[in-house]
C-alpha positions in Angstrom: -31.1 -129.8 -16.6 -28.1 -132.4 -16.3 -25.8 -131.4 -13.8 -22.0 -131.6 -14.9 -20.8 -133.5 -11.7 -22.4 -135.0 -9.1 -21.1 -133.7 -5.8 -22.1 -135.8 -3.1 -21.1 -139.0 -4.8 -20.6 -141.6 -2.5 -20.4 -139.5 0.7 -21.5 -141.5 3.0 -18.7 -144.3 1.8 -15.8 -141.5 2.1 -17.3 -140.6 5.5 -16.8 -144.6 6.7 -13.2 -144.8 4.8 -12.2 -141.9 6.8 -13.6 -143.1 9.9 -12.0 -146.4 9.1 -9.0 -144.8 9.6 -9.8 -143.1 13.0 -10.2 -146.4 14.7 -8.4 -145.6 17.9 -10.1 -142.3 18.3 -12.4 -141.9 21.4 -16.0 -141.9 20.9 -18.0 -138.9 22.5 -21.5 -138.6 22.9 -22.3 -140.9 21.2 -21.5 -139.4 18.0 -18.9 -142.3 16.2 -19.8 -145.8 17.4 -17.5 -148.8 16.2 -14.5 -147.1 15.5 -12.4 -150.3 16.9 -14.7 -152.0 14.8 -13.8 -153.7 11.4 -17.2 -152.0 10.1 -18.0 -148.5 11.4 -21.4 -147.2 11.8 -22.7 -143.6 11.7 -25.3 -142.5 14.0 -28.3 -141.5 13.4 -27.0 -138.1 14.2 -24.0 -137.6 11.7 -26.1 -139.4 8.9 -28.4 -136.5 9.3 -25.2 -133.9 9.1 -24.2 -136.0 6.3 -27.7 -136.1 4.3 -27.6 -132.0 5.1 -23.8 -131.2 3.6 -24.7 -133.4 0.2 -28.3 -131.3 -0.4 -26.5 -128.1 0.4 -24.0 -128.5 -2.3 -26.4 -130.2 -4.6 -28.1 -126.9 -4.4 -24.6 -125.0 -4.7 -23.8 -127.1 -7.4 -27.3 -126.2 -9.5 -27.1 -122.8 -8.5 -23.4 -122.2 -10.7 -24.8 -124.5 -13.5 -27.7 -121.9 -14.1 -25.2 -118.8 -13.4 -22.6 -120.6 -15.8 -22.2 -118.2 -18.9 -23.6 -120.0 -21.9 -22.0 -119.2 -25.5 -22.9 -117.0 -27.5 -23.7 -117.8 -30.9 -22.3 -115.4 -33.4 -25.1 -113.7 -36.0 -23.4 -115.0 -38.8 -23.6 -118.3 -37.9 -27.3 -117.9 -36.5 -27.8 -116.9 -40.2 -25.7 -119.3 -41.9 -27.8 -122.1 -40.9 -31.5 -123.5 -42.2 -32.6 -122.0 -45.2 -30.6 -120.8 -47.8 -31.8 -119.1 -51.6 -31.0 -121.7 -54.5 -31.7 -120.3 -57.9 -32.3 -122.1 -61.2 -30.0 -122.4 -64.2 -32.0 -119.3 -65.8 -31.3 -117.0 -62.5 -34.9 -117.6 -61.4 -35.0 -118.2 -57.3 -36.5 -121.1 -56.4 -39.5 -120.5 -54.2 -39.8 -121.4 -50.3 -43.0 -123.5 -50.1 -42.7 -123.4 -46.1 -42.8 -119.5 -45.7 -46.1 -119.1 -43.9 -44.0 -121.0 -41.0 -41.2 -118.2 -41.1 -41.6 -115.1 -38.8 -44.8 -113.0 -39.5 -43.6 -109.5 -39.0 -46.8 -107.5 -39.9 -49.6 -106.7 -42.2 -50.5 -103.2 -44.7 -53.4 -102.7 -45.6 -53.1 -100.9 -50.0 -49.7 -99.6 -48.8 -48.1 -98.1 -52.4 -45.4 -96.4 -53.8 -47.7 -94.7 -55.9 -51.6 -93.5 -55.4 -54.1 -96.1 -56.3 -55.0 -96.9 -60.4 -58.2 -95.2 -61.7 -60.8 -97.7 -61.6 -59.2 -99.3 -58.3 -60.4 -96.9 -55.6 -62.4 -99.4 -53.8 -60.4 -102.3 -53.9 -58.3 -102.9 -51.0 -55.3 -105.5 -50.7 -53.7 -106.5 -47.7 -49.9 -107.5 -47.5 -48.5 -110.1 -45.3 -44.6 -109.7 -44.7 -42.8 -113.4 -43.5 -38.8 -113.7 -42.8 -36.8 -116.5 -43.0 -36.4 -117.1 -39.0 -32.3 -117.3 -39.1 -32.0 -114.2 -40.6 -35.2 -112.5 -38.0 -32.7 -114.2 -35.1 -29.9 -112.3 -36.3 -32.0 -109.6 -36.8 -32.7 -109.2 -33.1 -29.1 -109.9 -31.5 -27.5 -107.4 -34.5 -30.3 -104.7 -35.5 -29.5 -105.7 -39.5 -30.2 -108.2 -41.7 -27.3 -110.7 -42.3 -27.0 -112.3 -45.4 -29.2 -115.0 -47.3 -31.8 -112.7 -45.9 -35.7 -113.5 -47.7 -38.4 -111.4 -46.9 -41.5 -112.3 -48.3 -44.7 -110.2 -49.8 -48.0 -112.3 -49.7 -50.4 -110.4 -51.5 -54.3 -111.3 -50.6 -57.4 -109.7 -51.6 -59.3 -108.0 -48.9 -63.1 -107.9 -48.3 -65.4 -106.3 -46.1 -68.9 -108.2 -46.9 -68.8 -111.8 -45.3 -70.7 -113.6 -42.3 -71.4 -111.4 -39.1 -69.0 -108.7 -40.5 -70.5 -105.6 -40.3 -67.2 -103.7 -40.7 -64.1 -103.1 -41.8 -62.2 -106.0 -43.8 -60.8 -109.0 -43.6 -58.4 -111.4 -45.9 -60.3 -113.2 -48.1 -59.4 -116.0 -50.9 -55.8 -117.2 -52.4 -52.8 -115.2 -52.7 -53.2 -112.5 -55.2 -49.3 -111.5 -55.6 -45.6 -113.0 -53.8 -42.9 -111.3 -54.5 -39.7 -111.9 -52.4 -36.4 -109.8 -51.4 -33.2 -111.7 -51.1 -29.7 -110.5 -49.6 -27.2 -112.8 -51.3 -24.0 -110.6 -51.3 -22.3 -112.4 -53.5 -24.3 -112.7 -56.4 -26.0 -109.6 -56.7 -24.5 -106.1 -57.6 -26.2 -104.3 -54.6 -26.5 -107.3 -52.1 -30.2 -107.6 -52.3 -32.6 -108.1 -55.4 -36.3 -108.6 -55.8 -38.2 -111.2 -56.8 -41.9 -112.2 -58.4 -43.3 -115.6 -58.2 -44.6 -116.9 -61.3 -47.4 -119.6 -60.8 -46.6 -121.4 -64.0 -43.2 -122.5 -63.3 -43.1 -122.2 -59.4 -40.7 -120.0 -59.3 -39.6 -116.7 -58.7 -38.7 -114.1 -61.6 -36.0 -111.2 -60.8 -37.6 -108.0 -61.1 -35.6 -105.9 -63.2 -32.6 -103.5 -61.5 -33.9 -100.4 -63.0 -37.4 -101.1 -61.6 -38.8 -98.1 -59.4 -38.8 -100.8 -56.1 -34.9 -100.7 -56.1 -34.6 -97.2 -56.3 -37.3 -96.1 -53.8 -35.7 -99.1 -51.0 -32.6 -97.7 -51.5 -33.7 -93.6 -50.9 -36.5 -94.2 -47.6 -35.6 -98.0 -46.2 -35.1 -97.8 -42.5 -32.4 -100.4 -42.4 -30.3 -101.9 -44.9 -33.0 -100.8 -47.9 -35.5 -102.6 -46.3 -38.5 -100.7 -44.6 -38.5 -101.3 -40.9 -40.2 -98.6 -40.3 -43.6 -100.5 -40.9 -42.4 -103.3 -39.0 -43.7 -102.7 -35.1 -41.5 -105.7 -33.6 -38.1 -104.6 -35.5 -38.5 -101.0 -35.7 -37.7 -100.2 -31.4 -34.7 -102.9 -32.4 -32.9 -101.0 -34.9 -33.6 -97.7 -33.0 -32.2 -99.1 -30.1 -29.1 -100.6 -32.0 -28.5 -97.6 -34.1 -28.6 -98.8 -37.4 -31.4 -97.0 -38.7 -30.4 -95.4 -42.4 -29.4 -92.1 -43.1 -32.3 -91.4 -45.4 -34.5 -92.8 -43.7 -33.6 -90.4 -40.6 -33.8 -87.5 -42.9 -37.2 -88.2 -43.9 -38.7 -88.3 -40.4 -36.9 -85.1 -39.7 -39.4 -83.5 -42.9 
């Protein structure tokens, strides 16, 4: 840590200009020596007082440089910063190659809005859920999401039969699904929309407004209709910030 002034200096040099000046003063015990001198010496003694007085406010000096109140930087400029959604010409948002180095917030394990297909009863599919780390910053200091918000869906296939497992299941092969939900306030009606990547062109599709995801975010999401409620790290956050949702309070009271 770099100190913002030094404050011994050159103590021992002010300690000989001020003796300097104290030429006729009488010497006692042996304390000043060569004060009718052109050059004045210290003593072994005061050298030792002086050595003590510059480490004693060295320390002084460290000790209000660790208490000094740092700034705070606000949440909106916490989020303003690093990654930001860019869209195509068609409206298509272009994907975030980098977002297995965002913030991992959790894993579900065939979490649905609706029961399971026929046919599908025995295949399993975890989800991986990344945010951009500006917005999980802001997320922290504020208990909501500020905007250019992504949160991420990484969709991969899970399997329970593989070398010593003998139980349970595990992740297993590429990414079976991503779909993404962006807060961009001014370009979309309702602040946030969804998003499904498309392999073919790299990008990411806009699911439809009147799709059932919209709806069902808006009616049960714990904060700002995005479901915080499965996410361990955030969840104490926003209960300790109050933002949780009115809906989403009403459903826990059921």
């Amino acid at each position: 840590m770099k100190l913002a002034f030094s404050p011994c200096g050159n103590a021992e040099g002010l300690f000989r200009a001020a003796l300097r000046g104290l030429r006729n003063f009488p010497s006692r015990d042996g304390v000043l020596s060569g004060i009718g001198s052109p050059e004045v010496v210290l003593s072994p003694k005061l050298r030792l007082t002086v050595a003590a007085v510059c480490l004693l406010a060295g320390i002084v000096a460290f000790l209000m440089e660790l208490r000094a109140p740092k700034p705070a930087m606000a949440a909106s400029s916490i989020a303003s910063s690093s990654w930001a959604p860019s869209y195509t010409a068609s409206g298509d948002l272009v994907a975030p190659k980098d977002y297995r180095e965002w913030v991992y917030l959790t894993t579900g394990l065939d979490m649905s809005y609706t029961p399971k297909a026929a046919g599908m009863e025995d295949h399993s599919t975890f989800d991986n859920i990344f945010v951009n780390p500006q917005a999980y910053r802001s997320f922290v200091a504020t208990g909501t999401w500020p905007d250019k918000t992504a949160i991420v869906l990484e969709a991969r296939d899970a399997a329970s039969k593989g070398s010593i497992n003998k139980s349970g299941h595990f992740q297993s092969g590429g990414v079976m699904d991503l779909e993404f939900h962006v807060k961009d306030e001014t370009r979309f009606p309702g602040k946030w929309a969804f998003f499904s990547y498309d392999a073919a062109s790299g990008n990411a599709g806009m699911i439809p407004r009147k799709a059932s995801c919209y709806s069902c975010h808006a009616e049960h999401a714990a904060v700002d209709t995005t479901f915080v409620q499965f996410y361990p790290t955030l969840l104490p956050i926003a209960q300790q910030k109050g933002t949780l949702s009115a809906p989403y309070l009403s459903d826990e009271k059921r």
